[in-house]
C-alpha positions in Angstrom: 1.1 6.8 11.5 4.6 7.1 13.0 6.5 10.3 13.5 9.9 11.0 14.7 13.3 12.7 14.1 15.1 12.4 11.3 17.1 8.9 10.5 15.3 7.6 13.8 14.6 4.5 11.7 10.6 5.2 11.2 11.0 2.7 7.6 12.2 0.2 9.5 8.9 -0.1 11.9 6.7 -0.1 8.8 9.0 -1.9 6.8 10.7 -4.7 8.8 13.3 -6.1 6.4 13.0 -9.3 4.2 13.7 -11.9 7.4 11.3 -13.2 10.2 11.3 -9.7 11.3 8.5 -8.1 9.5 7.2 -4.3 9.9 3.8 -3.1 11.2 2.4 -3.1 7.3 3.7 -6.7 6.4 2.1 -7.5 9.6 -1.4 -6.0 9.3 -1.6 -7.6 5.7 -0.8 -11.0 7.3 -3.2 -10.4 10.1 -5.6 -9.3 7.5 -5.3 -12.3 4.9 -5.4 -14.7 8.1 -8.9 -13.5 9.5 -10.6 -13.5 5.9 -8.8 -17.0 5.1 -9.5 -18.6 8.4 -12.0 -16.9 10.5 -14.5 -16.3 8.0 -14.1 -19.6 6.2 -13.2 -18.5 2.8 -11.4 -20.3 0.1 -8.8 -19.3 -1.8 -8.7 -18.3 -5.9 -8.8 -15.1 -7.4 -8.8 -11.8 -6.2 -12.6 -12.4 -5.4 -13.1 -14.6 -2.8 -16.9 -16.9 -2.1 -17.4 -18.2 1.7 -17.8 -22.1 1.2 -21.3 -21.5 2.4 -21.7 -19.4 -0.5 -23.3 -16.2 1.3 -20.3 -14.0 0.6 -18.3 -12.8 -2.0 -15.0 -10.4 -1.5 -12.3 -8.8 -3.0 -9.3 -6.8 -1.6 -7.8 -4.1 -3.7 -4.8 -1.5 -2.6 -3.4 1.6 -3.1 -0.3 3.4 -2.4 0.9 7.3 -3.2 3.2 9.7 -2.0 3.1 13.0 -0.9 6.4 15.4 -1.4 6.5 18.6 -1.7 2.9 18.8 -2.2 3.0 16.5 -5.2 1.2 13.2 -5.0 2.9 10.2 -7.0 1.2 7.1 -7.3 3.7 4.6 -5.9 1.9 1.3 -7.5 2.7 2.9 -10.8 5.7 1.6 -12.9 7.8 4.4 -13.4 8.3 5.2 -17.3 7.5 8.3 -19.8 3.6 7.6 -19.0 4.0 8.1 -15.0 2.5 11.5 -14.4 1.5 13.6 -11.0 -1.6 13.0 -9.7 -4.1 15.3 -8.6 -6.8 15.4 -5.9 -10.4 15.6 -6.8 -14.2 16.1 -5.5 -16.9 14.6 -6.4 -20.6 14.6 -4.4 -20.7 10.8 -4.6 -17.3 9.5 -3.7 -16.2 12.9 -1.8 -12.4 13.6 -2.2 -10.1 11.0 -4.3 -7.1 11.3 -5.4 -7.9 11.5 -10.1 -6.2 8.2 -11.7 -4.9 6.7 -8.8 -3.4 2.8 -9.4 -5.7 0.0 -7.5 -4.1 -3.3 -7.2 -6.5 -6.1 -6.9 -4.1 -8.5 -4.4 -5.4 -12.4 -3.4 -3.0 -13.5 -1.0 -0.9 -11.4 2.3 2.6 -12.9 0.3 1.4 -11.0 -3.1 0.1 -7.9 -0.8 3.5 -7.8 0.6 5.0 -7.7 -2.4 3.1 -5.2 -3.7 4.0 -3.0 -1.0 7.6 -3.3 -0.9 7.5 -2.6 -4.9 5.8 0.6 -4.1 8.1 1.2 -1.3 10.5 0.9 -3.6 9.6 3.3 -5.6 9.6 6.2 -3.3 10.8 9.9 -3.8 14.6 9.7 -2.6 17.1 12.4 -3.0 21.0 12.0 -2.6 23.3 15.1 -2.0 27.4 15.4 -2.1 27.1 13.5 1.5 24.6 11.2 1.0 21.2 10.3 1.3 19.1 13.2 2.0 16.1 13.3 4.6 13.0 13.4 1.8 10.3 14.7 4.4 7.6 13.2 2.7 4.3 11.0 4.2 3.2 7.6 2.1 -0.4 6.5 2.1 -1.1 2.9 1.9 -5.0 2.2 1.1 -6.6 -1.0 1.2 -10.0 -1.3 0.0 -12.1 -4.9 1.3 -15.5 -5.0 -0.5 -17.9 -7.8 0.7 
């Protein structure tokens, strides 16, 4: 979580910019991706990963959405005529989720990455007479491992 005045530059941290400087989420996914691919042994194919040993089997899936104005957007969406608000939900076996939420099955920290910039991308942005306005909104990135 980061918090901070306006235009103190809050993106950038999570962000980073396309260089060698990456943010704090480029970062975790490459921390991420390297313990799975390297720590644990496990090869690289599809979304679904087996340890050469065979015992384990894994996937990584991800989610990102928007809150604004107490509207959630799904940010992995593509935006078109079929993109529509999203609503939040209870259920007595998965508790609250968020009702037709995008989840992005992702198999390597560079397709991750871009993932995340595409939904970053996609954000609620507003621009006034003198510029950019401050959108006060919070974005959720999710990633679900399942072993």
């Amino acid at each position: 979580m980061t918090f901070g005045e306006s235009d103190s530059r809050k993106w950038h941290l999570l962000t980073g910019d396309r260089s060698d400087r990456s943010g704090f989420i480029p970062l975790i996914i490459d921390n991420l991706f390297g313990e799975l691919l390297t720590e644990k042994r496990l090869t690289i194919g599809s979304s679904s990963h087996k340890c050469q040993n065979g015992s384990a089997i894994w996937s990584l899936s991800m989610s990102m959405y928007e809150i604004h104005i107490e509207v959630l957007k799904d940010l992995l969406q593509k935006p078109g005529p079929d993109a529509t608000n999203l609503e939040l939900a209870y259920s007595a076996q998965d508790g609250a989720y968020i009702k037709g939420l995008s989840l992005v099955s992702v198999s390597s920290a560079a397709e991750a990455t871009t993932v995340f910039r595409q939904g970053w991308a996609r954000r609620t942005g507003a621009v006034s007479d003198y510029g950019p306005t401050s959108d006060h909104s919070s974005i959720i990135t999710h990633f679900n491992l399942q072993v």
